[in-house]
PyMOL Python script that loads the backbone (N, CA, C, O; Angstrom):
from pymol import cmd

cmd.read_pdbstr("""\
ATOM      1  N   UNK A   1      24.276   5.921   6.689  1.00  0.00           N
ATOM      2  CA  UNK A   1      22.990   5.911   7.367  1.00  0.00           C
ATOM      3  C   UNK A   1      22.026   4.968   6.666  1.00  0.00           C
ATOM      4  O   UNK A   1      21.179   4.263   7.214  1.00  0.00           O
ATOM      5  N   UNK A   2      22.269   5.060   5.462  1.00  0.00           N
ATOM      6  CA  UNK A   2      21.005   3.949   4.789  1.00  0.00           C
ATOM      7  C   UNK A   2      21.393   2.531   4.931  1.00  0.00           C
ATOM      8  O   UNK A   2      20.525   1.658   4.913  1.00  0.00           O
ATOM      9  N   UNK A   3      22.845   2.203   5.093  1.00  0.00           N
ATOM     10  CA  UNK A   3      23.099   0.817   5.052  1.00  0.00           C
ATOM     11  C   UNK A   3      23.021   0.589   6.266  1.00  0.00           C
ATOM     12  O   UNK A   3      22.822  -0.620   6.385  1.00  0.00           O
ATOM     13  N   UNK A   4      23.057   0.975   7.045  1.00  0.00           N
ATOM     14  CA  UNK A   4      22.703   0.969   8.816  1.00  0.00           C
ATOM     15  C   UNK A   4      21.278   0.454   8.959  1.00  0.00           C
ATOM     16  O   UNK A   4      20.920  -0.547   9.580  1.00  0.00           O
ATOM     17  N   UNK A   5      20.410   1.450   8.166  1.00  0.00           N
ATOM     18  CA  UNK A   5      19.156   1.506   8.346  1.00  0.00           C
ATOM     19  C   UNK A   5      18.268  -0.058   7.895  1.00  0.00           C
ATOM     20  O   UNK A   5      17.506  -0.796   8.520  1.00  0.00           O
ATOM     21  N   UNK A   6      18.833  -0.071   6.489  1.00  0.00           N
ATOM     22  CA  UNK A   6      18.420  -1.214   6.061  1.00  0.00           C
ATOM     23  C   UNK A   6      19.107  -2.340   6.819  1.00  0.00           C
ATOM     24  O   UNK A   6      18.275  -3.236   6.967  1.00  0.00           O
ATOM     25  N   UNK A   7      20.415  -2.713   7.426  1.00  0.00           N
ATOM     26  CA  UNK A   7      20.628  -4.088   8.143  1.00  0.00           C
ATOM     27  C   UNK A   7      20.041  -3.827   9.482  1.00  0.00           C
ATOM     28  O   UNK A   7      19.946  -4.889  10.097  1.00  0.00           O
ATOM     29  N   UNK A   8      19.497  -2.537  10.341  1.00  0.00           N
ATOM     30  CA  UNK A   8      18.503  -3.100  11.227  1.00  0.00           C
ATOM     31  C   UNK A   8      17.601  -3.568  10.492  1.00  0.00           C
ATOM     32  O   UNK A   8      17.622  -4.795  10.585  1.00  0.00           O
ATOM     33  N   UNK A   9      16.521  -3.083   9.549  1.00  0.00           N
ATOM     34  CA  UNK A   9      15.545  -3.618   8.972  1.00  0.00           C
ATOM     35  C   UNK A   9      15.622  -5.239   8.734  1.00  0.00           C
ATOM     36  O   UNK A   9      14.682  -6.017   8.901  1.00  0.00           O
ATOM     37  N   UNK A  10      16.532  -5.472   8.440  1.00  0.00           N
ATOM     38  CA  UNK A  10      17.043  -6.835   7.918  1.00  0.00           C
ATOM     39  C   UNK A  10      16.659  -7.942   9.218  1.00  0.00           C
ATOM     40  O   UNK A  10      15.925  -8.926   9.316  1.00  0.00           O
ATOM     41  N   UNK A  11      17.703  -7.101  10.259  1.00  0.00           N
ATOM     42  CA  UNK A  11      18.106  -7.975  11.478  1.00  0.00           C
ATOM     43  C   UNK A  11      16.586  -8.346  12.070  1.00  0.00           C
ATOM     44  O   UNK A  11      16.323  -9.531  12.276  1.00  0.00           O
ATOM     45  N   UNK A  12      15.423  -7.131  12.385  1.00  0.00           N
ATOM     46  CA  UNK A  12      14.407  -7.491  12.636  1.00  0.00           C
ATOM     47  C   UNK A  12      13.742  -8.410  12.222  1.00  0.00           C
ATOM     48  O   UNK A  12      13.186  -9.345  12.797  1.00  0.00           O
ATOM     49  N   UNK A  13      13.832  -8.049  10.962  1.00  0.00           N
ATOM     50  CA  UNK A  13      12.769  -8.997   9.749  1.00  0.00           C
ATOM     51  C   UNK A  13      12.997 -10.705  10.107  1.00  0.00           C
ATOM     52  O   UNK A  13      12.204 -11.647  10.092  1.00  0.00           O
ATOM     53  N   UNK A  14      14.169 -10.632  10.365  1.00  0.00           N
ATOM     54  CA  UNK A  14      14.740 -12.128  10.402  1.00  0.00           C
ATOM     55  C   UNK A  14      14.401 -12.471  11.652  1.00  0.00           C
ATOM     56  O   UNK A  14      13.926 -13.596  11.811  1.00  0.00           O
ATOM     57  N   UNK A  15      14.504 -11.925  12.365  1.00  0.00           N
ATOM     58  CA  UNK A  15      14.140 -12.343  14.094  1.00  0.00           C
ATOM     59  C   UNK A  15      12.512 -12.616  13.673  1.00  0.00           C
ATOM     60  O   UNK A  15      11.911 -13.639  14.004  1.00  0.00           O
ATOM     61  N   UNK A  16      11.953 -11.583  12.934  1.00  0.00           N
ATOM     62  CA  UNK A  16      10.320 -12.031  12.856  1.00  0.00           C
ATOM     63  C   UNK A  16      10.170 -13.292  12.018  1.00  0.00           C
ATOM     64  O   UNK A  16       9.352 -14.210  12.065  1.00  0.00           O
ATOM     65  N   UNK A  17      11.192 -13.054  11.257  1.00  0.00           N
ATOM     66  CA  UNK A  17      10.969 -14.745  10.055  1.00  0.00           C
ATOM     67  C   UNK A  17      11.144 -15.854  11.088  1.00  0.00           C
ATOM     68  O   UNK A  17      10.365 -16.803  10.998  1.00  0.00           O
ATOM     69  N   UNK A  18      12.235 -15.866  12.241  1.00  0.00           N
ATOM     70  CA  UNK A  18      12.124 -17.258  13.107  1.00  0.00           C
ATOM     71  C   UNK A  18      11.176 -17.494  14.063  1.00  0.00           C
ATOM     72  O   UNK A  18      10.781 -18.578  14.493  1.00  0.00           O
ATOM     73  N   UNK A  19      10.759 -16.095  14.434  1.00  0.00           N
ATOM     74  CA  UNK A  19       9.248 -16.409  15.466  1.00  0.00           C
ATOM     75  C   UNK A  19       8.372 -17.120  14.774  1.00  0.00           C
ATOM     76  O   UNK A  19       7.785 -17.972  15.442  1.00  0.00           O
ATOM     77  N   UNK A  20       7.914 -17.003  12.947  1.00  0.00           N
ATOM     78  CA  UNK A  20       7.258 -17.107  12.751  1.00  0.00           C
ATOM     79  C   UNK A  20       7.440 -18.903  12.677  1.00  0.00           C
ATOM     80  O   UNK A  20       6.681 -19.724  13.193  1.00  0.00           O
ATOM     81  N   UNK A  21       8.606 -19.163  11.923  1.00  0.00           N
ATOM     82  CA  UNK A  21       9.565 -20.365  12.132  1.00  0.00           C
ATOM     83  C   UNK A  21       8.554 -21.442  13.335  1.00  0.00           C
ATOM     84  O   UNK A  21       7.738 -22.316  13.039  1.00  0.00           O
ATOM     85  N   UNK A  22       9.005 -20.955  14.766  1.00  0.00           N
ATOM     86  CA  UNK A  22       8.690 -21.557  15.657  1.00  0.00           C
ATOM     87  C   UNK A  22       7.457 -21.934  15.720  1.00  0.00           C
ATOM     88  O   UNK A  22       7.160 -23.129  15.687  1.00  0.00           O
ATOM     89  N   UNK A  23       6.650 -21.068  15.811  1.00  0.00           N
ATOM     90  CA  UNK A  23       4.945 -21.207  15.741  1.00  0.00           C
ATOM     91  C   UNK A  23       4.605 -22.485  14.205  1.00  0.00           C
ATOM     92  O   UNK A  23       4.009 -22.100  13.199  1.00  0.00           O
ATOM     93  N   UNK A  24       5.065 -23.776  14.347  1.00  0.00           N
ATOM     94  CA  UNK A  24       4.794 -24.715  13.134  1.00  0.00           C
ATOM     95  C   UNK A  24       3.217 -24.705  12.698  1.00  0.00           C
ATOM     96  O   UNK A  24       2.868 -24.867  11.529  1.00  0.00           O
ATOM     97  N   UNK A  25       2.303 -24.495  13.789  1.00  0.00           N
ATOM     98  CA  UNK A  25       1.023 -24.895  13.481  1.00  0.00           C
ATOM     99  C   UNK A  25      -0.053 -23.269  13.294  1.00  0.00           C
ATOM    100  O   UNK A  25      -0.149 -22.362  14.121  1.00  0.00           O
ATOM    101  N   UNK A  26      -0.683 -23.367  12.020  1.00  0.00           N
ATOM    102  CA  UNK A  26      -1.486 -22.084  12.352  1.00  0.00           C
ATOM    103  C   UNK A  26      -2.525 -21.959  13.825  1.00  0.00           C
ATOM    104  O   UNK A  26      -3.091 -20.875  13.971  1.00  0.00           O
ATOM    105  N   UNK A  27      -2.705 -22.769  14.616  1.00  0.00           N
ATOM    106  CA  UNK A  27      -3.276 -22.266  15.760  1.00  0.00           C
ATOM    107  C   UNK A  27      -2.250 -21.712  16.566  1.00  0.00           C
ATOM    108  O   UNK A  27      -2.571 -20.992  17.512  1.00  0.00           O
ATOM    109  N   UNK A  28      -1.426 -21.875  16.396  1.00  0.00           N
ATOM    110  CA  UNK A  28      -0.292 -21.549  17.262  1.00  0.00           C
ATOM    111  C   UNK A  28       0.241 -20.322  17.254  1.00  0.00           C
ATOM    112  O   UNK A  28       0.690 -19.601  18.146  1.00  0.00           O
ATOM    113  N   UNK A  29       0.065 -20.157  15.612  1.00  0.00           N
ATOM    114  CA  UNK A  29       0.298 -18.471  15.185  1.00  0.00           C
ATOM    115  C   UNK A  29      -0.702 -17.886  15.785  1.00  0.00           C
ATOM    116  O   UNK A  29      -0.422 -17.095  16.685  1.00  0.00           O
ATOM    117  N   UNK A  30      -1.725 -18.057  15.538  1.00  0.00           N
ATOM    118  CA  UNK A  30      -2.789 -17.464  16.185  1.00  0.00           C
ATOM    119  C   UNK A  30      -3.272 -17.048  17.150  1.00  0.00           C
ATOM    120  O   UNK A  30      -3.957 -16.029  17.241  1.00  0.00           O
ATOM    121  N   UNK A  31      -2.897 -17.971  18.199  1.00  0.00           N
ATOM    122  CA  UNK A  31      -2.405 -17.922  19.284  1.00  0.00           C
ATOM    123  C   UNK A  31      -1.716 -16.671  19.774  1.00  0.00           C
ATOM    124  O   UNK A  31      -2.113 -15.668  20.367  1.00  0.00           O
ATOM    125  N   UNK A  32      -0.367 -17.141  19.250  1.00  0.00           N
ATOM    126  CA  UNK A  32       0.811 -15.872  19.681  1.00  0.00           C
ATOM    127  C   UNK A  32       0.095 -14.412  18.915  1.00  0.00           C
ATOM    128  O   UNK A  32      -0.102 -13.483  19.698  1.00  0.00           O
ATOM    129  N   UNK A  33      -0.127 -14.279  18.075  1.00  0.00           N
ATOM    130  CA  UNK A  33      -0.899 -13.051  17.489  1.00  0.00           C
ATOM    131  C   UNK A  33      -1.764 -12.393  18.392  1.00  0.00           C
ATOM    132  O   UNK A  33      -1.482 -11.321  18.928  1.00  0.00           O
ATOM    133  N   UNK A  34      -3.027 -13.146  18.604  1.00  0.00           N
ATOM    134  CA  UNK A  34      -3.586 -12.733  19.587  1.00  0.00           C
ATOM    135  C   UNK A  34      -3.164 -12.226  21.405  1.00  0.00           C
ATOM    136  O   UNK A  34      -3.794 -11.463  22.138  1.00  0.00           O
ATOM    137  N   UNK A  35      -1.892 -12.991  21.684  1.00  0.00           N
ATOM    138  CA  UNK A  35      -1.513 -12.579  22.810  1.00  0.00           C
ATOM    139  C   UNK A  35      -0.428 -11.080  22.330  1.00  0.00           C
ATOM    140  O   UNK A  35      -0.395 -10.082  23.050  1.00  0.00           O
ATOM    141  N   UNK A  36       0.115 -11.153  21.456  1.00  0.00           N
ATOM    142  CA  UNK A  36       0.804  -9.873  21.212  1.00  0.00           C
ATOM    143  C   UNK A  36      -0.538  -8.636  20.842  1.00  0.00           C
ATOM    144  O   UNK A  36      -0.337  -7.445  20.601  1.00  0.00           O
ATOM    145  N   UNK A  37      -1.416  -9.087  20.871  1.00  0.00           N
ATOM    146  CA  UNK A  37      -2.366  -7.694  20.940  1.00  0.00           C
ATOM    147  C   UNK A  37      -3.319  -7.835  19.622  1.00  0.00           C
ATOM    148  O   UNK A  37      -4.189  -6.964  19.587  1.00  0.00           O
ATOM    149  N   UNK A  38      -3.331  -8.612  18.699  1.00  0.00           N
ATOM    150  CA  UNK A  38      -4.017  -8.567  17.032  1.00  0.00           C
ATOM    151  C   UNK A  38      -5.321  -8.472  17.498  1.00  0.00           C
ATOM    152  O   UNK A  38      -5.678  -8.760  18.640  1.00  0.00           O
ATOM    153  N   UNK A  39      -6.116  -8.014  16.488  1.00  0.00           N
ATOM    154  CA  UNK A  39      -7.254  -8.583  16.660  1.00  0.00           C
ATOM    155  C   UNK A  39      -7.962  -9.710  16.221  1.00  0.00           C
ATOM    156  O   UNK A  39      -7.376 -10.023  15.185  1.00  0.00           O
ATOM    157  N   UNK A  40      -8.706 -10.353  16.366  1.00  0.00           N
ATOM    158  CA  UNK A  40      -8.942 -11.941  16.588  1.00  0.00           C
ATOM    159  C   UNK A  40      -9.168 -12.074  14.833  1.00  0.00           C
ATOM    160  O   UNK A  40      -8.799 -13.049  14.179  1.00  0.00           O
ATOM    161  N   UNK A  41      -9.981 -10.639  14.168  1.00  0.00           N
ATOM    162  CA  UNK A  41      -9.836 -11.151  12.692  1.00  0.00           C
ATOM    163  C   UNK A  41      -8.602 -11.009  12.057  1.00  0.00           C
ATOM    164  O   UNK A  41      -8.351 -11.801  11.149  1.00  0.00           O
ATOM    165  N   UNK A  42      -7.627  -9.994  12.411  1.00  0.00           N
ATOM    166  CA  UNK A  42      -6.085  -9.839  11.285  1.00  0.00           C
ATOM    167  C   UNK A  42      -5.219 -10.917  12.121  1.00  0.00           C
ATOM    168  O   UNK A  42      -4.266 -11.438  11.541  1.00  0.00           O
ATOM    169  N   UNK A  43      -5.547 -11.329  13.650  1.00  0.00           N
ATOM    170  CA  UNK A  43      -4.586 -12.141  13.881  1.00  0.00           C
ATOM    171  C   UNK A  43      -5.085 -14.507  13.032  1.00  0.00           C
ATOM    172  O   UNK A  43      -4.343 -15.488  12.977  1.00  0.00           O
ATOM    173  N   UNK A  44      -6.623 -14.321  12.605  1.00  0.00           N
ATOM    174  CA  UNK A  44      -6.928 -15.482  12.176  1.00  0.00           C
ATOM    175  C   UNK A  44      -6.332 -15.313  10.719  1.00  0.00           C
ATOM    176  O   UNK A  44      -6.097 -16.362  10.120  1.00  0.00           O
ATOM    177  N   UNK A  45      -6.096 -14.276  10.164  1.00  0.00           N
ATOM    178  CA  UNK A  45      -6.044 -13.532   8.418  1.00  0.00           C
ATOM    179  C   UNK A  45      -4.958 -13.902   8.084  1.00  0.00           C
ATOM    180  O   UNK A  45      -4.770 -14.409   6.978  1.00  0.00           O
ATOM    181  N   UNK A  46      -3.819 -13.693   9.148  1.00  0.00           N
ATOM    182  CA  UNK A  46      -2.737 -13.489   9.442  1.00  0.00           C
ATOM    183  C   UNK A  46      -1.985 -15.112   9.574  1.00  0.00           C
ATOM    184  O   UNK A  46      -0.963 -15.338   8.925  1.00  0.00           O
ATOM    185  N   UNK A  47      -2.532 -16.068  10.372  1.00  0.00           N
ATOM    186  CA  UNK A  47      -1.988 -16.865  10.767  1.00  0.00           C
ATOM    187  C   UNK A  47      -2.065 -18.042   9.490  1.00  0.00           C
ATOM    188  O   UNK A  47      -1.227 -18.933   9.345  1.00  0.00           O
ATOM    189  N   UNK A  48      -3.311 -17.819   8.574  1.00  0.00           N
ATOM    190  CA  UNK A  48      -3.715 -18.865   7.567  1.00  0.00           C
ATOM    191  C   UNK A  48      -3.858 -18.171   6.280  1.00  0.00           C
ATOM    192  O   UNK A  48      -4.938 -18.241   5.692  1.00  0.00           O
ATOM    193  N   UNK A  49      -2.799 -17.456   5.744  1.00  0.00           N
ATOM    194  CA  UNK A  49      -2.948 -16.720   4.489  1.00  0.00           C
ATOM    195  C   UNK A  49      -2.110 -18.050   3.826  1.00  0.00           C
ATOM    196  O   UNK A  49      -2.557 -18.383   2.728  1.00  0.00           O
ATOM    197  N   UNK A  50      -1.115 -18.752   4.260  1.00  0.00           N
ATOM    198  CA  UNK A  50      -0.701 -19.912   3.240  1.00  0.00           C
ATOM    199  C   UNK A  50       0.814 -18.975   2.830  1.00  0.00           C
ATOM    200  O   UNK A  50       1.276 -19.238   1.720  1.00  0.00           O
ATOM    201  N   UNK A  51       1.333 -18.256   3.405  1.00  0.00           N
ATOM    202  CA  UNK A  51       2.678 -17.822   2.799  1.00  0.00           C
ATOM    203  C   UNK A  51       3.705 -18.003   3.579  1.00  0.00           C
ATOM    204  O   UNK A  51       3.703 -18.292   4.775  1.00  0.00           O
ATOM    205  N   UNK A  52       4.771 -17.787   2.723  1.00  0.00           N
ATOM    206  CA  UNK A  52       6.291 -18.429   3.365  1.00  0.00           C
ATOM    207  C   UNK A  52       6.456 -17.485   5.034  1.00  0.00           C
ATOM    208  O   UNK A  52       5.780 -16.567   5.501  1.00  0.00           O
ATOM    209  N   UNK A  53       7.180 -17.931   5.356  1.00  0.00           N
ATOM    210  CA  UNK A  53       8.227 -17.298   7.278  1.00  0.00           C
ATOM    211  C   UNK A  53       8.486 -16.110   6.370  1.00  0.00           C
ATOM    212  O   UNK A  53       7.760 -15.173   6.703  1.00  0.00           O
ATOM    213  N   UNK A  54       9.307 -15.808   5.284  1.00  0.00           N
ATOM    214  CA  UNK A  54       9.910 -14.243   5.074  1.00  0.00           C
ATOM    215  C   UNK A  54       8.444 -13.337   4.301  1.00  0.00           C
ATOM    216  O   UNK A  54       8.241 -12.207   4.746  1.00  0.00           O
ATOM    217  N   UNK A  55       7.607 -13.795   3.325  1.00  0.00           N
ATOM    218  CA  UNK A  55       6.660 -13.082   3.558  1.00  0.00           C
ATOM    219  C   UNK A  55       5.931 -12.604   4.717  1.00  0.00           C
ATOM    220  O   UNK A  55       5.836 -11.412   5.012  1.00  0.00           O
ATOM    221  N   UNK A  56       5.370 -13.655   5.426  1.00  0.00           N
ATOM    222  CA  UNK A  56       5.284 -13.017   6.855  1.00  0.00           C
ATOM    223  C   UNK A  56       5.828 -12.127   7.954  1.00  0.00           C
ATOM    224  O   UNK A  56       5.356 -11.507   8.907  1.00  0.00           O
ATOM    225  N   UNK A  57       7.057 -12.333   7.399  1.00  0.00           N
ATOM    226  CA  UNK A  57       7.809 -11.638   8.906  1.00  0.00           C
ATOM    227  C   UNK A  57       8.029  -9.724   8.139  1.00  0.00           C
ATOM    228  O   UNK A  57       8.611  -8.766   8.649  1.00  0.00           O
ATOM    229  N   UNK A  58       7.519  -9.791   7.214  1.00  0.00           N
ATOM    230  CA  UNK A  58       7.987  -8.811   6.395  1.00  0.00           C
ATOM    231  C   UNK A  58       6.340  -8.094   6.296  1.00  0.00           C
ATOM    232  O   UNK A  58       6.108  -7.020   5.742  1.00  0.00           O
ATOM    233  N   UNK A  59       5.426  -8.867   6.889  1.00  0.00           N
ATOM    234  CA  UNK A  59       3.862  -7.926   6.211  1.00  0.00           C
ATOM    235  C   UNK A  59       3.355  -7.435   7.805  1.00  0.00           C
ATOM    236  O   UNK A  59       3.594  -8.056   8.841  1.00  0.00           O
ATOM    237  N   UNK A  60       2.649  -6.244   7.694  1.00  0.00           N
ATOM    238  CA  UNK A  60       2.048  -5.919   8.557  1.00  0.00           C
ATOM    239  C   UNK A  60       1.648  -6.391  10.165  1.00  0.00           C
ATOM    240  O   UNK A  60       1.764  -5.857  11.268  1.00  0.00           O
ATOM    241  N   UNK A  61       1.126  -7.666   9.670  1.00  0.00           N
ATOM    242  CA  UNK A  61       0.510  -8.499  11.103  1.00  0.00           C
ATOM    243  C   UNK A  61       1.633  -8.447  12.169  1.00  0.00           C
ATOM    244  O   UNK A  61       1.612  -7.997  13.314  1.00  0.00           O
ATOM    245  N   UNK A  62       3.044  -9.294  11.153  1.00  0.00           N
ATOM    246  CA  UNK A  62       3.821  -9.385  12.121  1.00  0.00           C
ATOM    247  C   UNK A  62       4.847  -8.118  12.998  1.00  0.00           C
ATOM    248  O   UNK A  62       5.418  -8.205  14.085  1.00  0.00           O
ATOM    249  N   UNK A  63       4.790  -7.134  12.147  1.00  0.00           N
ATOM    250  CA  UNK A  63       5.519  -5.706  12.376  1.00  0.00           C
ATOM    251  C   UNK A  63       4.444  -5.289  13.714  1.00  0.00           C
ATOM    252  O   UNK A  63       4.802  -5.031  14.863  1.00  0.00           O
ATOM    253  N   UNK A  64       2.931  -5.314  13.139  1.00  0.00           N
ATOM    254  CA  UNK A  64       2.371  -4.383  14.608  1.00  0.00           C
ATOM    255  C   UNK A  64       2.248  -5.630  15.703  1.00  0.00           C
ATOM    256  O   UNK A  64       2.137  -5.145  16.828  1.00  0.00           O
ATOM    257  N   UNK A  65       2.232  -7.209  15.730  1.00  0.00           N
ATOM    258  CA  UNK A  65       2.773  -7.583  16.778  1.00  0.00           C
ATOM    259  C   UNK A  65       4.044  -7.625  17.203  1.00  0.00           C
ATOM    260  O   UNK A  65       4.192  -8.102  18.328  1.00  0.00           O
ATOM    261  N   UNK A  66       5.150  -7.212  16.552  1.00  0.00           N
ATOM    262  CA  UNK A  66       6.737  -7.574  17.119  1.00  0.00           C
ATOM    263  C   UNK A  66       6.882  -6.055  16.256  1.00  0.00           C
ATOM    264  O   UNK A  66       6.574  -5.756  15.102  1.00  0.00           O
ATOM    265  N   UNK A  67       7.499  -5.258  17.388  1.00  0.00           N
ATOM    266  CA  UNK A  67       7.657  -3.661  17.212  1.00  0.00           C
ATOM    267  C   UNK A  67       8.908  -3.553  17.093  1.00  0.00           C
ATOM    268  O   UNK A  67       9.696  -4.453  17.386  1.00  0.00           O
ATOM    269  N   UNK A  68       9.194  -2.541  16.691  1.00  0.00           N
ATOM    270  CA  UNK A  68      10.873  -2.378  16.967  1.00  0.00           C
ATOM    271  C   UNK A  68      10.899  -2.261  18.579  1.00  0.00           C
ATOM    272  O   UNK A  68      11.460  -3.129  19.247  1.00  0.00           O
ATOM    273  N   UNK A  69      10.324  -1.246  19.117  1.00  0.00           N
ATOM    274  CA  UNK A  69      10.200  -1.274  20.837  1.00  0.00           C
ATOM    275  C   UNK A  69      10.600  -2.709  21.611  1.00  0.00           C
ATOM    276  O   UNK A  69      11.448  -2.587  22.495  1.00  0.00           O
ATOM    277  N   UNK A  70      10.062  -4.087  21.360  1.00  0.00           N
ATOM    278  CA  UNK A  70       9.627  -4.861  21.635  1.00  0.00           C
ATOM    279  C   UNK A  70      11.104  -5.908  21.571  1.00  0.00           C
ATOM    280  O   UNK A  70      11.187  -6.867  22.339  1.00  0.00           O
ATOM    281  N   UNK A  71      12.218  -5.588  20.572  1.00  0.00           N
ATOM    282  CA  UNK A  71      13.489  -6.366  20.312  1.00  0.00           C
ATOM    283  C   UNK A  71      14.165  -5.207  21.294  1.00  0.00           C
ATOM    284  O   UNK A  71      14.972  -5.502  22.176  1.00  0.00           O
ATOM    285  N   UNK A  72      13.753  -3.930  21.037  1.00  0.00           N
ATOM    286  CA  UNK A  72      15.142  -3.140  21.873  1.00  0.00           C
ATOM    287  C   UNK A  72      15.071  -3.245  22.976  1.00  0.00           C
ATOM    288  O   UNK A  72      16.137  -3.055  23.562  1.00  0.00           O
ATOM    289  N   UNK A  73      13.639  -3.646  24.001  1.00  0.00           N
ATOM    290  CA  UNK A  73      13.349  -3.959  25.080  1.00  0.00           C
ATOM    291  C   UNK A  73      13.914  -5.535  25.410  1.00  0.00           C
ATOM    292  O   UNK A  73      13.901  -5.939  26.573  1.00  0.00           O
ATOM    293  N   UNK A  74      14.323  -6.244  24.491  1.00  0.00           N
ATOM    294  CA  UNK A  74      14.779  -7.283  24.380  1.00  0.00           C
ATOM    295  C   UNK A  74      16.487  -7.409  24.518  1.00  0.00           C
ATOM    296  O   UNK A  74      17.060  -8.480  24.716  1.00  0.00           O
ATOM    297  N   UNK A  75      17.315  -5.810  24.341  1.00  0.00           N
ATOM    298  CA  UNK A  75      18.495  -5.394  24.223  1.00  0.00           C
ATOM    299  C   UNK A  75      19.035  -5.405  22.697  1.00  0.00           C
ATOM    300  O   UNK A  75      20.115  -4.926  22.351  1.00  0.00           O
ATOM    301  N   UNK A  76      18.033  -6.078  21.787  1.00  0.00           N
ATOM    302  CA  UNK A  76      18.599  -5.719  20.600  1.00  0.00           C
ATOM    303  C   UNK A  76      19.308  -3.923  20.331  1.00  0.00           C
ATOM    304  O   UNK A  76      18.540  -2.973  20.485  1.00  0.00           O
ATOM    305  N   UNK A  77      20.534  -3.720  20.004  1.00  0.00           N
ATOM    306  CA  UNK A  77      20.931  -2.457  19.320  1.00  0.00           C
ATOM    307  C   UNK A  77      20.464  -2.072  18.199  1.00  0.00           C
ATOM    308  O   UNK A  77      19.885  -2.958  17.570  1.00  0.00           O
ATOM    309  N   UNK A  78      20.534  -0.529  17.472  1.00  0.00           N
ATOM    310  CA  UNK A  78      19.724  -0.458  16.535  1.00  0.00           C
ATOM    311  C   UNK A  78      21.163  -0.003  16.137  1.00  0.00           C
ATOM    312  O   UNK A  78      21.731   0.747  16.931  1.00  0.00           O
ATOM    313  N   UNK A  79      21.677  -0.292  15.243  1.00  0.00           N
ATOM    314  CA  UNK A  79      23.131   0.136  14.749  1.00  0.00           C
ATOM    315  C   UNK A  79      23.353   1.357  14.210  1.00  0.00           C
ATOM    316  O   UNK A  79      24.483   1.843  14.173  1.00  0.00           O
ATOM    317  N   UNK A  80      22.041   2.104  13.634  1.00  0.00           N
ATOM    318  CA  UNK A  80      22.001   3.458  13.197  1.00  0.00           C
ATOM    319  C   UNK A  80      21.737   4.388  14.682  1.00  0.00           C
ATOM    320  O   UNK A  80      22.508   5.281  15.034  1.00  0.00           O
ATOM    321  N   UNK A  81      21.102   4.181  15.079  1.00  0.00           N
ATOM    322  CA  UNK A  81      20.979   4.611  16.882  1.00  0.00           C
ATOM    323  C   UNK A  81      22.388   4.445  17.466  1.00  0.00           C
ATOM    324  O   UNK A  81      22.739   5.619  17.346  1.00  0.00           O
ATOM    325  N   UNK A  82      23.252   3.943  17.912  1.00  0.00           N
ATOM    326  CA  UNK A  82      24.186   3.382  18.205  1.00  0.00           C
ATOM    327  C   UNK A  82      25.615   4.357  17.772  1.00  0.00           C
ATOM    328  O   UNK A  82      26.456   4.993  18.408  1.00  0.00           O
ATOM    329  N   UNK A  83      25.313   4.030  16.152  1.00  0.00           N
ATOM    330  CA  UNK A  83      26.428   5.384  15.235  1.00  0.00           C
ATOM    331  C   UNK A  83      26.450   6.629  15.705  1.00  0.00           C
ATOM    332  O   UNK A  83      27.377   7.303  16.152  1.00  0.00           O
ATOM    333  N   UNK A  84      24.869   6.943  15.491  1.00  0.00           N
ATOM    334  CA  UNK A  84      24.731   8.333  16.172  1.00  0.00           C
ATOM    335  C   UNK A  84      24.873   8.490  17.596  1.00  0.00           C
ATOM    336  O   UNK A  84      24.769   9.562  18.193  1.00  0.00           O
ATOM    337  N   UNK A  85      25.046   7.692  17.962  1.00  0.00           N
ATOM    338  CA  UNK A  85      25.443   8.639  19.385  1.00  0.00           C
ATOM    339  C   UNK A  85      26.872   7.926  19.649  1.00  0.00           C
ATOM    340  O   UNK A  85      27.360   8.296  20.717  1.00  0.00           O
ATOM    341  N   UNK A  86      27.471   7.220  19.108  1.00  0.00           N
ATOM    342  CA  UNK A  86      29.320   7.207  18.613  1.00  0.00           C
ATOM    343  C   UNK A  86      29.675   8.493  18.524  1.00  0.00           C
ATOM    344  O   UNK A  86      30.455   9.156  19.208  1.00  0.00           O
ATOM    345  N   UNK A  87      28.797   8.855  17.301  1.00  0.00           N
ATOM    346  CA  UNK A  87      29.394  10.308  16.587  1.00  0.00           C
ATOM    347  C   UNK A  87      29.044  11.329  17.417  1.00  0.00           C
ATOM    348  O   UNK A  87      29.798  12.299  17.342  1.00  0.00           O
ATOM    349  N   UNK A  88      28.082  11.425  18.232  1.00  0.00           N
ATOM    350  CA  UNK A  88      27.991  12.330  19.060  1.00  0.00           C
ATOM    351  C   UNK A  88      28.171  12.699  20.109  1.00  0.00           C
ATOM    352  O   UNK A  88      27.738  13.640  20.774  1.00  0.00           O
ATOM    353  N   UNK A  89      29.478  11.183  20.418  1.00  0.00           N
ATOM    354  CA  UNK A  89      29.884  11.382  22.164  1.00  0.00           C
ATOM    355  C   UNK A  89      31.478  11.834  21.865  1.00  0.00           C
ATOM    356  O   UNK A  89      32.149  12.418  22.715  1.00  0.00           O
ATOM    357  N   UNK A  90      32.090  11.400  20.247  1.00  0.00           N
ATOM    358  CA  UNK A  90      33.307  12.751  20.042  1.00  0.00           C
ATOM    359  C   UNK A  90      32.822  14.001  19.921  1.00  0.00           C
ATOM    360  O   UNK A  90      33.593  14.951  19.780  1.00  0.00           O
TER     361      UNK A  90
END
""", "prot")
cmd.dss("prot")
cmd.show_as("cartoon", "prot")
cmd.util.cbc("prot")
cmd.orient("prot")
């Protein structure tokens, strides 16, 4: 269960490290921040703190704009979700 737990954690994180990837320009982050819901000050805080794609994809801003909801609605599997109900359909 924990190694499950942690490579979803992982798998997300990384999907958030390439969104962040894409967005090259901080208006752009900013941008997308604000359309995922931020507010205009944590999504400006957010977009121009000066830190790497994996710090980012790993701090706050980007977790409450890109949810777990938001990849599984996307069809991402959650592999610990998944186990358990393996194990619970023998």
């Amino acid at each position: 269960k924990g190694v499950l737990e942690e490579l979803d954690r992982w798998v997300r994180r990384r999907l958030r490290c390439i969104l962040w990837r894409q967005w090259k320009r901080p208006c752009t982050r900013f941008m997308r921040l604000m359309q995922r819901g931020l507010t205009e000050q944590r999504a400006r805080d957010g977009a121009s703190n000066g830190r790497g794609p994996w710090w980012n994809a790993g701090a706050s801003h980007m977790s409450d704009a890109f949810r777990n909801a938001f990849f599984n609605k996307l069809g991402l599997i959650s592999l610990q979700n998944e186990l358990r109900r393996l194990n619970h359909a023998s």
